[in-house]
N, C-alpha and C positions, 0 to 999 in steps of 0.2 A: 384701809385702802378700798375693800370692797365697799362700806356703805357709803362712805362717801361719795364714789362713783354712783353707785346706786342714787344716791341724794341729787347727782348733777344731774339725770337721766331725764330728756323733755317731756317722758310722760310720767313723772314722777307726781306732778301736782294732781293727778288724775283720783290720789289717791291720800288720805288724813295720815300724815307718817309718823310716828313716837320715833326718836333716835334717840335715844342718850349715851351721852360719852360716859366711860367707864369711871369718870368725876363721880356722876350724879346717879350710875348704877352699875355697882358691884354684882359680875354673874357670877363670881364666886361665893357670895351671900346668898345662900338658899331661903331667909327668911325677909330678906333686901327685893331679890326676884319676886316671891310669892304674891310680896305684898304690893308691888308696882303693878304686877298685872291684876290684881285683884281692883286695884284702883282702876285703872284704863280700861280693862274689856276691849281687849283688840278684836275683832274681828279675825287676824292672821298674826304671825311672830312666822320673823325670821329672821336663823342664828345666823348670824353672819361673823360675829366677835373670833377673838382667839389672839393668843399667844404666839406671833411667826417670825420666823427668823429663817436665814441661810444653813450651810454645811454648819460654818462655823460656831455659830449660837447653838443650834441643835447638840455638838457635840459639847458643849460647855456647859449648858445649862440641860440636859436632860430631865431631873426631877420636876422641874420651872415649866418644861414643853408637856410635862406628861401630866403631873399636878392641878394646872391652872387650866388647861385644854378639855382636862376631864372633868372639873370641877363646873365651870361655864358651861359644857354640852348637858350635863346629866341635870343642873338646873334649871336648867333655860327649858330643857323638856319636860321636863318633870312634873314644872313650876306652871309649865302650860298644858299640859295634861291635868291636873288641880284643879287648873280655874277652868275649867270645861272650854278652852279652846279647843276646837277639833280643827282646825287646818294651820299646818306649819307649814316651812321648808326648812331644812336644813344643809349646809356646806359644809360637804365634807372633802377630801384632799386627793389626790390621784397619789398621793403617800401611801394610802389604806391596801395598796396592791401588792399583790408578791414584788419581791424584785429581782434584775434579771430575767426579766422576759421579756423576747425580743418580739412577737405579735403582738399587736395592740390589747389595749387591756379591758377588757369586758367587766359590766357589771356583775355578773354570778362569780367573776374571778376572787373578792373579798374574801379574806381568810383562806383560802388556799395556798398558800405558799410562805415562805419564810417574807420577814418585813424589811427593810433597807435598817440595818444597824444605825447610820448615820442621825436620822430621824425618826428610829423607833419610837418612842417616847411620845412625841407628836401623833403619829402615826395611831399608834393605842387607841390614845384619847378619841381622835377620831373613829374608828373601827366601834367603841362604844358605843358612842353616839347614835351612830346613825343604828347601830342595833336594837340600842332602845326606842329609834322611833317604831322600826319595826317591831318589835313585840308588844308596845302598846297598841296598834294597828290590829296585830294578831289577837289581840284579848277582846278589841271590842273596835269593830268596822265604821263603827260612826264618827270615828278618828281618822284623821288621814293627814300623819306626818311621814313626806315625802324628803328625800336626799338625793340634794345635785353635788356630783363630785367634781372639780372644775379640774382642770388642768392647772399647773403652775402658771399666776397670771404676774404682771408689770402693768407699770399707769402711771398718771397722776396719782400722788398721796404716797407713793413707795418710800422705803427708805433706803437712802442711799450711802449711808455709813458702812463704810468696809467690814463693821465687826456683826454689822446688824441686816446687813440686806443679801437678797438672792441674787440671783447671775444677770440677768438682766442692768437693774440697777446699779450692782457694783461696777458691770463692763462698761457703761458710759459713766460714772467716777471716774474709773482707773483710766480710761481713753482721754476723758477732757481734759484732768490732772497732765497726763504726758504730752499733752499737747500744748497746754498754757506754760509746761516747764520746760519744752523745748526738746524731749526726750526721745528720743530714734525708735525704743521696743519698749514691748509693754509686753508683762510676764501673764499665762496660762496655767491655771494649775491641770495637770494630767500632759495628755498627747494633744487634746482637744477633740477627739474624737467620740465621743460621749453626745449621744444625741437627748438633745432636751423639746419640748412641747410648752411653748411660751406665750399665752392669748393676753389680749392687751386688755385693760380692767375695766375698761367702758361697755365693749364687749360681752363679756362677761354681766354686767348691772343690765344690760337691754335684754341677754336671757332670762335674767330674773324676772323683768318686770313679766316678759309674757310668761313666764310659769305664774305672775300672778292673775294675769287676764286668762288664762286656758289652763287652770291650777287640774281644773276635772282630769285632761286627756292628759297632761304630766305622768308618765312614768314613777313607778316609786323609788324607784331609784336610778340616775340617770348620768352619764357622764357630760361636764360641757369641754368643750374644746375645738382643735382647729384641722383636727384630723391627718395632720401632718407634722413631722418635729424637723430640725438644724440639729446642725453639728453645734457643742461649744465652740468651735474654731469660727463657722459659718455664722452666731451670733458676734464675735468677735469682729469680724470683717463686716458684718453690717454697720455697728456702731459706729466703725474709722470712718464706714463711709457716708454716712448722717452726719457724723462731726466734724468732715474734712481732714482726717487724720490722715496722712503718710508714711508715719513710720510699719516697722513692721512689727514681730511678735516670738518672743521665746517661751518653752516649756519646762515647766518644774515638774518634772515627772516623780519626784518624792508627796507631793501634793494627792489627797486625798479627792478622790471625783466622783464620789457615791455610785447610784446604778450606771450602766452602759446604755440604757435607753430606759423610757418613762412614756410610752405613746397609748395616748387610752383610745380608746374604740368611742367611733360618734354615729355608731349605727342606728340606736335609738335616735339619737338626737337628728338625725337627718330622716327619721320617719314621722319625727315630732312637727318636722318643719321648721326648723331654726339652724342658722349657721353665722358664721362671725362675718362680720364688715370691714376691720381691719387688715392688714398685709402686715408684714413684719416692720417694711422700712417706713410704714406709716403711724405705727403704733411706737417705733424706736422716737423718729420726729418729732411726735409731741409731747413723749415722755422728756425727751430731753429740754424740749422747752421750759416744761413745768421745772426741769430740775433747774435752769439755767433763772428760772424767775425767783424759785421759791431755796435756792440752796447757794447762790452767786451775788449775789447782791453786795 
């Protein structure tokens, strides 16, 4: 989802872009990576891949989120540390933070505090990562692999299969589904009071590009976001009301609902000079269009 948005981005021609689908390259092949970029000679790499899924995936496959996650990060750097690229980005997750913490979450906060059990595993992976850009940076300054940690984003390209997607795209599934069936409620897992931080993926790709045009005064490590989180309930109610829903909504409070808030700090990011273009019910709109074109048919 992210590079694709990234790939629809109008200044994207601005610049010669390698994207391969994970068809035509495996970043779990450290000797697959080495040799692609030893071919190309990028000027820049940026990870953007990985292994994502919802509560549910995370709890199911744990080895699969922490395996493949770690595997793809520690290559992809590694592999570009090797061929003497010195300027990365890398994405890393607002996963990587204590959880249960209700102030926003700063970047010196990494590794201080226990990780959300739910998507540990994930979480790891990344928490590596971006360590080893820093300690190659630490050994030798001619390098400079930087790490944007986004907030949990939605968009075009999401997936919206109940076993496989996050809260966003499942809540308009489960909203359209009751609404094409005629269905009065639509179920909640928790109380719904669980505040979540949702930036819509396009978003997100127009940060990227200008960390690629202003890469120098980038932060090494940076949160992106919208500086503001909803309730799960208040996502809820937006979607009925993008979809014209009327019914209303019941709680399964035996349902697991990971941390109670996830709100990262966009202090940097608003010294950087960059902030989102989106609103929720705007970014809700066209997600659902894309799902409506590309999942109804």
């Amino acid at each position: 989802m992210v590079g694709r948005n990234f790939l629809d981005h109008p200044d994207r021609d601005e610049f010669d872009v390698l994207a391969p689908r994970s068809s035509e390259l495996d970043l779990r092949d450290f000797d697959a990576v080495q040799a692609y970029l030893k071919k190309h000679q990028p000027d820049m790499v940026i990870h953007a891949a990985g292994k994502v899924g919802g509560i549910q995936a995370n709890m199911r496959e744990p080895v699969g989120f922490l395996m493949d996650n770690l595997d793809m990060g520690r290559n992809i750097v590694w592999a570009s540390c090797q061929a003497g690229i010195n300027r990365l980005i890398n994405l890393g997750s607002s996963c990587m933070y204590p959880r249960n913490q209700s102030e926003p979450l700063r970047e010196e906060m990494v590794l201080k505090g226990e990780l959300e059990p739910t998507n540990e595993g994930y979480a790891l992976a990344k928490v590596v990562t971006a360590r080893l850009c820093e300690y190659i940076v630490r050994e030798n300054e001619n390098y400079q692999y930087k790490t944007l940690i986004p907030c949990n984003i939605y968009g075009r390209y999401d997936k919206f299969d109940p076993a496989h997607s996050h809260l966003v795209p499942a809540i308009i599934h489960k909203v359209f589904q009751a609404k094409h069936d005629g269905r009065q409620t639509v179920e909640i897992w928790g109380n719904g009071t669980a505040r979540r931080e949702f930036m819509y993926a396009s978003d997100l790709a127009d940060a990227m590009i200008r960390a690629i045009k202003a890469f120098d005064s980038l932060p090494s490590m940076m949160n992106i976001g919208l500086g503001h989180d909803y309730t799960i309930n208040e996502y809820y109610q937006a979607v009925a009301d993008v979809l014209g829903y009327k019914g209303g909504f019941t709680h399964d409070l035996s349902k697991p609902v990971g941390v109670v808030r996830k709100l990262v700090s966009t202090e940097r990011q608003q010294a950087w000079g960059w902030k989102v273009s989106h609103d929720l019910r705007e970014g809700i709109a066209e997600t659902y269009s894309y799902y409506l074109k590309e999942h109804q048919q």
